[in-house]
N, CA, C and O atoms as a GROMACS GRO file, in nm:
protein
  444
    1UNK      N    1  -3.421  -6.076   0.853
    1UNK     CA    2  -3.481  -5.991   0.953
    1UNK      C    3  -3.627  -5.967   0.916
    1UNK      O    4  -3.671  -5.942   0.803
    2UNK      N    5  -3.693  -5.978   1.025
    2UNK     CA    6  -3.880  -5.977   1.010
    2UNK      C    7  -3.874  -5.816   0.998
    2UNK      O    8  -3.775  -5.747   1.023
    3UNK      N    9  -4.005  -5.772   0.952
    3UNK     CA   10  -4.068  -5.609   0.970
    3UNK      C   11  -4.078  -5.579   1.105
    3UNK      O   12  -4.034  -5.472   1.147
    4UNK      N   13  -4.124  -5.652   1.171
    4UNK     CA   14  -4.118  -5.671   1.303
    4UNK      C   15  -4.009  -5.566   1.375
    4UNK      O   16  -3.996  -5.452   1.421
    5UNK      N   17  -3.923  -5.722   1.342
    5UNK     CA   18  -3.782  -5.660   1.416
    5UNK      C   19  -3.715  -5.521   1.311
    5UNK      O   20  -3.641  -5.432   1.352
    6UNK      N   21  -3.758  -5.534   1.195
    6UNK     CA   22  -3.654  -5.400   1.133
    6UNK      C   23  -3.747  -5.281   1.226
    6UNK      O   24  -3.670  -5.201   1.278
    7UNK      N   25  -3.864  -5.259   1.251
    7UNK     CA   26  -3.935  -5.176   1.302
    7UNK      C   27  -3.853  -5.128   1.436
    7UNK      O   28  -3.792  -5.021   1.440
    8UNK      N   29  -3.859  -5.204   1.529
    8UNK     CA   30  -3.811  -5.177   1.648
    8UNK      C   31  -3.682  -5.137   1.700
    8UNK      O   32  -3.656  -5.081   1.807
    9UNK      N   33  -3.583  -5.189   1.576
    9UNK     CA   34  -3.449  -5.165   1.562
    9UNK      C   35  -3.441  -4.994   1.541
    9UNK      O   36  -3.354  -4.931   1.602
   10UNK      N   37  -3.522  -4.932   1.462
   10UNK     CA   38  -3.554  -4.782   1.417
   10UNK      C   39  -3.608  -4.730   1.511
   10UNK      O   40  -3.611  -4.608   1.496
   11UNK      N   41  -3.676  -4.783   1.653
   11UNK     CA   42  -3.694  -4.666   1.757
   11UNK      C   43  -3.610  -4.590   1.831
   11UNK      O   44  -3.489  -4.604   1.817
   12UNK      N   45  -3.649  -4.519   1.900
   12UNK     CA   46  -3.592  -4.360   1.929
   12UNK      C   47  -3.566  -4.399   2.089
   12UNK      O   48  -3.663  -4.451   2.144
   13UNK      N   49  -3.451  -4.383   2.167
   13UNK     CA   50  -3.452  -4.377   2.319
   13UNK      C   51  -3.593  -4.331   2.341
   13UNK      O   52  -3.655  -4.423   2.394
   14UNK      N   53  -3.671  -4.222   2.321
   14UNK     CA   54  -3.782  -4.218   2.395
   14UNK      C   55  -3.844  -4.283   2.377
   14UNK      O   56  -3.912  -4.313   2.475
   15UNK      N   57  -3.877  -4.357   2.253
   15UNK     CA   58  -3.997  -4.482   2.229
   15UNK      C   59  -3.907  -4.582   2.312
   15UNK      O   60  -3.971  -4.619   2.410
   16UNK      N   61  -3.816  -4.624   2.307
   16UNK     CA   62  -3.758  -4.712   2.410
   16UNK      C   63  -3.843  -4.693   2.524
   16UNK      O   64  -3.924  -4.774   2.567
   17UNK      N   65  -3.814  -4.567   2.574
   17UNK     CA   66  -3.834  -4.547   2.740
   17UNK      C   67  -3.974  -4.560   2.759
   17UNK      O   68  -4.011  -4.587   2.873
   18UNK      N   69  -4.066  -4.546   2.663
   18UNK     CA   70  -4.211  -4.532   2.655
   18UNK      C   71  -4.232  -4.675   2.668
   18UNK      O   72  -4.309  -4.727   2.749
   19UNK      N   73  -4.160  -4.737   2.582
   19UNK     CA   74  -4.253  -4.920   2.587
   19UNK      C   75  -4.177  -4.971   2.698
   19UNK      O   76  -4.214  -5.088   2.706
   20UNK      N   77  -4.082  -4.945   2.798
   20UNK     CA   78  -4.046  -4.981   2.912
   20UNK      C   79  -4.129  -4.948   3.004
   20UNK      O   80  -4.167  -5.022   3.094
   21UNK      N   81  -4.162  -4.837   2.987
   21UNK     CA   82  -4.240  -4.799   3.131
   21UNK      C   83  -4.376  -4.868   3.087
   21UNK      O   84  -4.415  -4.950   3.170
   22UNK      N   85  -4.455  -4.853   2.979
   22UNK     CA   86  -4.595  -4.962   2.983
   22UNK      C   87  -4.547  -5.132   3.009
   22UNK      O   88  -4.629  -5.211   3.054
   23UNK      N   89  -4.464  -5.157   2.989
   23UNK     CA   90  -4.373  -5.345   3.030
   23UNK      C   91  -4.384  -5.276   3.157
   23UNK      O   92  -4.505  -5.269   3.178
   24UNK      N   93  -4.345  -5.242   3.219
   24UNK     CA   94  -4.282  -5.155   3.388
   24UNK      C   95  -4.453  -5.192   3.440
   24UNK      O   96  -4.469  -5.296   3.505
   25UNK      N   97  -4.555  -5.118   3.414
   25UNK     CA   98  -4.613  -5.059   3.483
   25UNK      C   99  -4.764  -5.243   3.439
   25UNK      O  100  -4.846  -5.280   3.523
   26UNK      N  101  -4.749  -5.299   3.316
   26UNK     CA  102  -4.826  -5.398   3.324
   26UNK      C  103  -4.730  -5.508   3.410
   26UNK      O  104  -4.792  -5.598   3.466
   27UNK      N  105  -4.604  -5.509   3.422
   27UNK     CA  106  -4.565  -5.656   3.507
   27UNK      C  107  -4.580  -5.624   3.659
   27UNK      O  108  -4.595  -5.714   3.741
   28UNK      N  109  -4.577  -5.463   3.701
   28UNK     CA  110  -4.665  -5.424   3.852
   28UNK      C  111  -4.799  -5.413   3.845
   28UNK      O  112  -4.840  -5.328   3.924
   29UNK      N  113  -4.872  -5.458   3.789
   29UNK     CA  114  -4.999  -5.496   3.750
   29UNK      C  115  -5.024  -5.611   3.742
   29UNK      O  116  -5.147  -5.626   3.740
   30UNK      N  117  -4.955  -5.734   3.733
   30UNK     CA  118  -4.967  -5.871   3.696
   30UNK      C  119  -4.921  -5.869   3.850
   30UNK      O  120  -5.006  -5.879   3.938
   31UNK      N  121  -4.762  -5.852   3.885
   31UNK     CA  122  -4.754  -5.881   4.060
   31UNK      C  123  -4.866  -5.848   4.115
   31UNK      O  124  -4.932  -5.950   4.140
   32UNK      N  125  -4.928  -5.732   4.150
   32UNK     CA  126  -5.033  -5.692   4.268
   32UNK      C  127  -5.143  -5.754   4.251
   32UNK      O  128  -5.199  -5.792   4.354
   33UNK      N  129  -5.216  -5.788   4.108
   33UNK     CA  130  -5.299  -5.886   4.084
   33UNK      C  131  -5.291  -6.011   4.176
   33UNK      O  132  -5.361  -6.057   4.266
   34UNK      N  133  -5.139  -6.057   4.095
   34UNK     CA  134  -5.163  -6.241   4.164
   34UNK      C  135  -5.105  -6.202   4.352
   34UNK      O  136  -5.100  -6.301   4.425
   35UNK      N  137  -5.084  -6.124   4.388
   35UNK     CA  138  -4.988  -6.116   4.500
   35UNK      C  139  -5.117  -6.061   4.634
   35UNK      O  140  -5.098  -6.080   4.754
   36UNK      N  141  -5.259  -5.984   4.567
   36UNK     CA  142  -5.311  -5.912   4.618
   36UNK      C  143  -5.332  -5.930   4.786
   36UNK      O  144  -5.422  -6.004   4.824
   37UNK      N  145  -5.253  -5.864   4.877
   37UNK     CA  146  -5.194  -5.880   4.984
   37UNK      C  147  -5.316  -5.800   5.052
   37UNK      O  148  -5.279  -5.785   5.168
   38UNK      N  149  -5.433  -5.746   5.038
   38UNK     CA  150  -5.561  -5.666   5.111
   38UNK      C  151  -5.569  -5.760   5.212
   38UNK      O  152  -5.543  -5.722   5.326
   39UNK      N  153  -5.604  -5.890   5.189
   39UNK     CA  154  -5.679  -6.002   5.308
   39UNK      C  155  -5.644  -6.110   5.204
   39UNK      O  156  -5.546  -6.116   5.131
   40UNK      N  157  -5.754  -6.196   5.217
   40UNK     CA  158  -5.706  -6.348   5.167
   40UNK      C  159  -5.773  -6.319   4.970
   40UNK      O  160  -5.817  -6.407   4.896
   41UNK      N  161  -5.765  -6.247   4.956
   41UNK     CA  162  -5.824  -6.182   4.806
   41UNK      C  163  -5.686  -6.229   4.664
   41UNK      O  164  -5.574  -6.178   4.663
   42UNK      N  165  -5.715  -6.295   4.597
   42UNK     CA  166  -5.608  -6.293   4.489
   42UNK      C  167  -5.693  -6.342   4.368
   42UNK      O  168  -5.767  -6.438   4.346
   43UNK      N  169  -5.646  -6.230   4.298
   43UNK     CA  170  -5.705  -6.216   4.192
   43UNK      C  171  -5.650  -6.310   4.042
   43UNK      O  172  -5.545  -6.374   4.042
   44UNK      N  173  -5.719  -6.303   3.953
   44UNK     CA  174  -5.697  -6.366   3.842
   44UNK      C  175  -5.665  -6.249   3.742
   44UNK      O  176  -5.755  -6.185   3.687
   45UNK      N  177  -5.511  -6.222   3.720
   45UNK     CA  178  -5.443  -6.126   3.602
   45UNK      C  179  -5.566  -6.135   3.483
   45UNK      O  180  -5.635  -6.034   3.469
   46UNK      N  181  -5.591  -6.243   3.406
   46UNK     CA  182  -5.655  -6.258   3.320
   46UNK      C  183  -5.772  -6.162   3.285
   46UNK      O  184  -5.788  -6.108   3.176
   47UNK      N  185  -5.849  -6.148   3.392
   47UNK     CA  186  -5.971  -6.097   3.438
   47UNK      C  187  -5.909  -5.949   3.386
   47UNK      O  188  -5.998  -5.890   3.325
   48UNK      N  189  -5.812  -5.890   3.389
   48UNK     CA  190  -5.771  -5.775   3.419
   48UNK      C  191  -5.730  -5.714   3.290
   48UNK      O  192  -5.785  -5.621   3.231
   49UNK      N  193  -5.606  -5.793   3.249
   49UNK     CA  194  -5.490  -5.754   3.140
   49UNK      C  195  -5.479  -5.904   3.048
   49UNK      O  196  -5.503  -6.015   3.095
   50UNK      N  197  -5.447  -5.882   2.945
   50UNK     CA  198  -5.488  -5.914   2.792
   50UNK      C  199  -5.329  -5.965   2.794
   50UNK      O  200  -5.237  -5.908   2.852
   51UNK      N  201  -5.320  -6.102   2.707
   51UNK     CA  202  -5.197  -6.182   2.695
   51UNK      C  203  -5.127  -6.065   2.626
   51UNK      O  204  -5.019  -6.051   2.683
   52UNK      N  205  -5.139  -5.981   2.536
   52UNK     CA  206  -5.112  -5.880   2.453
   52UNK      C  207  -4.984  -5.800   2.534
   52UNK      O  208  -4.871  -5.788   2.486
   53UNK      N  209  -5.026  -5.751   2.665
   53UNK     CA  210  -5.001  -5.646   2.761
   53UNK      C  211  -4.864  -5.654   2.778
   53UNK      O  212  -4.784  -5.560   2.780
   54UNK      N  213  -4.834  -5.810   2.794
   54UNK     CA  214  -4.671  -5.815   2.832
   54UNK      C  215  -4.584  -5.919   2.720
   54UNK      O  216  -4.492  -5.998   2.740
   55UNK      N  217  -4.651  -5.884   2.605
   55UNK     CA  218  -4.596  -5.968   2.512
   55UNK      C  219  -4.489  -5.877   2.438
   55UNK      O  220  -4.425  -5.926   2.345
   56UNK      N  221  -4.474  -5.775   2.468
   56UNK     CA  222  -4.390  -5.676   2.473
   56UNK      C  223  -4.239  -5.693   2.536
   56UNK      O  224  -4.131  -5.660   2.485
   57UNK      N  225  -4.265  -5.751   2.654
   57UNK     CA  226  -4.103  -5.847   2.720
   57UNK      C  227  -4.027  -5.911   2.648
   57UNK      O  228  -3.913  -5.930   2.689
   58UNK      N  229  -4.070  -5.966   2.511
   58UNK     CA  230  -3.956  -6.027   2.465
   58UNK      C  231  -3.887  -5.913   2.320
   58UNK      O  232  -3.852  -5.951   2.209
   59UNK      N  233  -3.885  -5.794   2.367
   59UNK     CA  234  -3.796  -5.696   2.306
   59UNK      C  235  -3.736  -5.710   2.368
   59UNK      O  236  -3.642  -5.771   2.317
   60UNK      N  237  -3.712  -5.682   2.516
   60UNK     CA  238  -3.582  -5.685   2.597
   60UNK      C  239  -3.508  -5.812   2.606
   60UNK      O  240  -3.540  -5.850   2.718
   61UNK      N  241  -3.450  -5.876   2.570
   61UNK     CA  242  -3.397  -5.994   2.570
   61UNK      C  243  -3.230  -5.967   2.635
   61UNK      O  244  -3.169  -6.071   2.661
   62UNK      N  245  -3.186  -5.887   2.651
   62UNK     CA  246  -3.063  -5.926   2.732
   62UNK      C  247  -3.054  -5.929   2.831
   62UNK      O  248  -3.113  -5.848   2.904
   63UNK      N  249  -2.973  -6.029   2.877
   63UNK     CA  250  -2.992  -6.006   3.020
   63UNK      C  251  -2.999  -5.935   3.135
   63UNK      O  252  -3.054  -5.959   3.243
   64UNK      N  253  -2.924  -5.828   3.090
   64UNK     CA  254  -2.894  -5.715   3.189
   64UNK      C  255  -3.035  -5.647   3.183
   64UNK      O  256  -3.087  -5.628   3.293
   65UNK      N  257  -3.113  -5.601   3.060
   65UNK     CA  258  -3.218  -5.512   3.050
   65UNK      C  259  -3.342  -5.574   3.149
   65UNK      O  260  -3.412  -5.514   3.230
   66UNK      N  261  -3.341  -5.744   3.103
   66UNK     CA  262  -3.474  -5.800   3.160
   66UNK      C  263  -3.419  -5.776   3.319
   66UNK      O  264  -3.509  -5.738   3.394
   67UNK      N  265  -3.330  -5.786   3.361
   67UNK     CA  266  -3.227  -5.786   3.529
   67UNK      C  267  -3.289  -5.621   3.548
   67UNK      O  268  -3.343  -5.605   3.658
   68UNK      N  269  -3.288  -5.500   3.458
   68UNK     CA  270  -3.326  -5.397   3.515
   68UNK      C  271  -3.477  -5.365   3.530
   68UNK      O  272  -3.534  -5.280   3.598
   69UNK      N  273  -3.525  -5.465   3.441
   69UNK     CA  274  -3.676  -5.462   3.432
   69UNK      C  275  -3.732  -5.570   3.546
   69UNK      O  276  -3.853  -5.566   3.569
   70UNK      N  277  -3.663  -5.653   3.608
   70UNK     CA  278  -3.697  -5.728   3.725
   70UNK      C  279  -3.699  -5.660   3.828
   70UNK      O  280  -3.789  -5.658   3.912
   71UNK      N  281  -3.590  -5.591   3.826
   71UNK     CA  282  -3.591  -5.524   3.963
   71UNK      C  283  -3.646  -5.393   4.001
   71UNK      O  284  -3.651  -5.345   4.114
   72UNK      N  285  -3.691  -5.337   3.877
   72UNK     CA  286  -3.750  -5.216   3.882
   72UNK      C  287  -3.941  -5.279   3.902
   72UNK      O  288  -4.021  -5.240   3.987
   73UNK      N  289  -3.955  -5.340   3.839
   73UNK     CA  290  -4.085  -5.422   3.896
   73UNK      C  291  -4.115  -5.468   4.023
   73UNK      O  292  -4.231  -5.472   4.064
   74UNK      N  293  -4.010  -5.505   4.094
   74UNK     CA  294  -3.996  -5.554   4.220
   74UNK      C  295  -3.999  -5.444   4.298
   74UNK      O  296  -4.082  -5.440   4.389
   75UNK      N  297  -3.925  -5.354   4.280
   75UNK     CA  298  -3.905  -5.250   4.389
   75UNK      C  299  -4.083  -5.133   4.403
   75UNK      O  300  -4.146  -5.076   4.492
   76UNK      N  301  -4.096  -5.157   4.231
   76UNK     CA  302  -4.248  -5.061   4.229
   76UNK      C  303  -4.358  -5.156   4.293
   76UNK      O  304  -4.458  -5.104   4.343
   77UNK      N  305  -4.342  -5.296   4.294
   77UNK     CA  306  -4.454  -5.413   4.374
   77UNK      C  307  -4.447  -5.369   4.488
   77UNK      O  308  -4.542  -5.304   4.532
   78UNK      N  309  -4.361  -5.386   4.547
   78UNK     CA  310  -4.273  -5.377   4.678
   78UNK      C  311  -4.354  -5.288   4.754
   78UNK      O  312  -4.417  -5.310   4.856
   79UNK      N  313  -4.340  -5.160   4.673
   79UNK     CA  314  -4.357  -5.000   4.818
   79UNK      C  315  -4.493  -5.004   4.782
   79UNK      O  316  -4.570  -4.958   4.866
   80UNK      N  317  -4.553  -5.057   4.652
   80UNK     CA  318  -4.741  -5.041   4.675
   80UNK      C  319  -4.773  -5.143   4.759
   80UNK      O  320  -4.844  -5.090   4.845
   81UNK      N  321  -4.763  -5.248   4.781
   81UNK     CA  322  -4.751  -5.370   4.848
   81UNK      C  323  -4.809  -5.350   5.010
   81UNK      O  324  -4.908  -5.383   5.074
   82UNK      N  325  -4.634  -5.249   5.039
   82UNK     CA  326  -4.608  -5.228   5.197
   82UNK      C  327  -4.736  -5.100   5.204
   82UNK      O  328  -4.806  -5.088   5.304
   83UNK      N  329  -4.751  -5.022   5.097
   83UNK     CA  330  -4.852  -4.917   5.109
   83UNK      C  331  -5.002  -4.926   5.178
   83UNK      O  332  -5.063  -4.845   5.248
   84UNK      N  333  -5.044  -5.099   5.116
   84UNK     CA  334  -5.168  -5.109   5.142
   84UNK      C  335  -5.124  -5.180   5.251
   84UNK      O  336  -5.213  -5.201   5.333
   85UNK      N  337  -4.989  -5.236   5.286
   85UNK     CA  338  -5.011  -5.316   5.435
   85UNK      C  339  -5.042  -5.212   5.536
   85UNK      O  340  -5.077  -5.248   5.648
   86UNK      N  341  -5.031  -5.089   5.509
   86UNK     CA  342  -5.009  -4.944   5.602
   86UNK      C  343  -5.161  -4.898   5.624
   86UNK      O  344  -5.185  -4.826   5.721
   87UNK      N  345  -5.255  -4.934   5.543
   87UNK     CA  346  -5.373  -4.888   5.550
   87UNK      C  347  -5.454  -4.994   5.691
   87UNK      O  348  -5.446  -5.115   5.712
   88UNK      N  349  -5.520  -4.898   5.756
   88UNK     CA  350  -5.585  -4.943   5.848
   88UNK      C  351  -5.687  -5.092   5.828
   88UNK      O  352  -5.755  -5.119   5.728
   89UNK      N  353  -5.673  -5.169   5.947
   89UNK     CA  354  -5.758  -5.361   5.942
   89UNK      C  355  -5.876  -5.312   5.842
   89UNK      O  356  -5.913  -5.372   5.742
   90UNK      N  357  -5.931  -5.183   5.896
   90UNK     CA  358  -6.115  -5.183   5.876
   90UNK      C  359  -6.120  -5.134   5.726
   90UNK      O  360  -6.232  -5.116   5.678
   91UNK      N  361  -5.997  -5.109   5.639
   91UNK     CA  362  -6.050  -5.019   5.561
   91UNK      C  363  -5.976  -5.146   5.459
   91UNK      O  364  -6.022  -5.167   5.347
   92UNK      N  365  -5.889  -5.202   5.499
   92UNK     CA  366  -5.825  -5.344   5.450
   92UNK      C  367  -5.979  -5.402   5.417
   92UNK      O  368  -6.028  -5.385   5.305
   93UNK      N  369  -6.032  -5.456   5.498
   93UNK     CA  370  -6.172  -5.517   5.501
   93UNK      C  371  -6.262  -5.471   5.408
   93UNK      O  372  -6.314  -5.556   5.335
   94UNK      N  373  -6.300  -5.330   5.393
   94UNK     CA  374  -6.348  -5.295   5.274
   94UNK      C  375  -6.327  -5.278   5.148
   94UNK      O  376  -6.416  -5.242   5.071
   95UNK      N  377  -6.186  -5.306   5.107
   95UNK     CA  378  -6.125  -5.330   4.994
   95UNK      C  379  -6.147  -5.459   5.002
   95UNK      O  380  -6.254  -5.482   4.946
   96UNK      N  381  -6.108  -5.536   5.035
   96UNK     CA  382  -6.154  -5.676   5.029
   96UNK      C  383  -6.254  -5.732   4.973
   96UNK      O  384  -6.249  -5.815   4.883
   97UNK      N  385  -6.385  -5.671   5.044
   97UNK     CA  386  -6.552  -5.694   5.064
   97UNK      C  387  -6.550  -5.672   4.909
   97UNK      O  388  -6.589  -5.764   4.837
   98UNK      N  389  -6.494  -5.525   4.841
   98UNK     CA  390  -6.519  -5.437   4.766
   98UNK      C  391  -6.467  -5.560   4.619
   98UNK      O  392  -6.521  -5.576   4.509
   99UNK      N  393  -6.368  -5.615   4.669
   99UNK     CA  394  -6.311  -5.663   4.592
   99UNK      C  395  -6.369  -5.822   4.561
   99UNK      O  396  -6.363  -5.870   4.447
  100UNK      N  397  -6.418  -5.887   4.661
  100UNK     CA  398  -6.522  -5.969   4.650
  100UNK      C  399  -6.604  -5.960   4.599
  100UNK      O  400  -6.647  -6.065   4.550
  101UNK      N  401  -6.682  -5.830   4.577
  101UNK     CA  402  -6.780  -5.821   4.514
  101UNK      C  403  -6.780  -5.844   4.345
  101UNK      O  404  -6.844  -5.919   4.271
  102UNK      N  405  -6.698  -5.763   4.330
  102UNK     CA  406  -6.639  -5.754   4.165
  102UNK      C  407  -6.631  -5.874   4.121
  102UNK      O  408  -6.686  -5.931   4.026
  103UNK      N  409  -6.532  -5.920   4.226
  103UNK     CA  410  -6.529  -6.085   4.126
  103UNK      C  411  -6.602  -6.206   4.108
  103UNK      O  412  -6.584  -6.304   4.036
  104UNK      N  413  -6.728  -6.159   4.227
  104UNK     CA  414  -6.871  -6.244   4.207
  104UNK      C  415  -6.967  -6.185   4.108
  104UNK      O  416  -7.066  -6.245   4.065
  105UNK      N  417  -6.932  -6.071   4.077
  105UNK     CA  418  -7.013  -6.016   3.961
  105UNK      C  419  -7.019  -6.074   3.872
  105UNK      O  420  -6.905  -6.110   3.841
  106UNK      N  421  -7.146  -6.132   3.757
  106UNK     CA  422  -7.151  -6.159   3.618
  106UNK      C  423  -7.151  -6.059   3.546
  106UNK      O  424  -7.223  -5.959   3.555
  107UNK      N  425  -7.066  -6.085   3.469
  107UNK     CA  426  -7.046  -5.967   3.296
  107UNK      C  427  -7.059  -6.010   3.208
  107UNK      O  428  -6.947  -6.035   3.164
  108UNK      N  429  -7.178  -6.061   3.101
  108UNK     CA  430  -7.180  -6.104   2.981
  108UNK      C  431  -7.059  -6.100   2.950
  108UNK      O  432  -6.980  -6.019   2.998
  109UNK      N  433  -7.028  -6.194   2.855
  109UNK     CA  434  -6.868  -6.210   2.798
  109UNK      C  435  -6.836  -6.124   2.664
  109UNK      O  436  -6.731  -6.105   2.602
  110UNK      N  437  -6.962  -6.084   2.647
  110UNK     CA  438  -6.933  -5.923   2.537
  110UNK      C  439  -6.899  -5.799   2.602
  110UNK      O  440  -6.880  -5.698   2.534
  111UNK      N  441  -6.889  -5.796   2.758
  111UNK     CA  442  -6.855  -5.686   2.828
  111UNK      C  443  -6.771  -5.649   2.808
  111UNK      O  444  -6.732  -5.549   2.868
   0.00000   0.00000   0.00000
């Protein structure tokens, strides 16, 4: 057994529940990224979140957990998703524009 794994074996249900919900909340961060449903806008995860972010997923390895962590991702994609489909054409458009902009921006790569 690695330090690694003896480490993680010694967490607490709440540290459980803590590194689920940051896995939870970066793989609805990776969906809305690549999925970005504003207008014709889709973004590059990379740009955003760090290989680091969800390298955390392979604690959960059974099937059932990654099955509750799929679908709990899905369902939180889901209602932000339908949220911004709910927002008005014109204001769609300015998220868009807004969002165009950003990603034509240069950032030195020390940014």
């Amino acid at each position: 057994m690695t330090r690694a794994t003896a480490s993680w074996r010694n967490w607490t249900i709440s540290t459980w529940r803590s590194h689920f919900r940051n896995i939870l909340t970066t793989s609805v961060q990776y969906t809305v990224l690549t999925r970005c449903v504003l207008t014709r806008c889709v973004l590059d995860p990379s740009d955003y979140l760090e290989d680091e972010d969800l390298a955390g997923i392979a604690e959960f390895s059974t099937p059932a957990v990654l099955h509750h962590l799929g679908n709990a991702a899905s369902k939180v994609s889901m209602d932000l998703l339908n949220e911004i489909f709910q927002l008005p054409p014109d204001l769609r458009e300015i998220l868009d524009t807004l969002l165009a902009m950003e990603k034509k921006a240069a950032y030195p790569a020390d940014f």
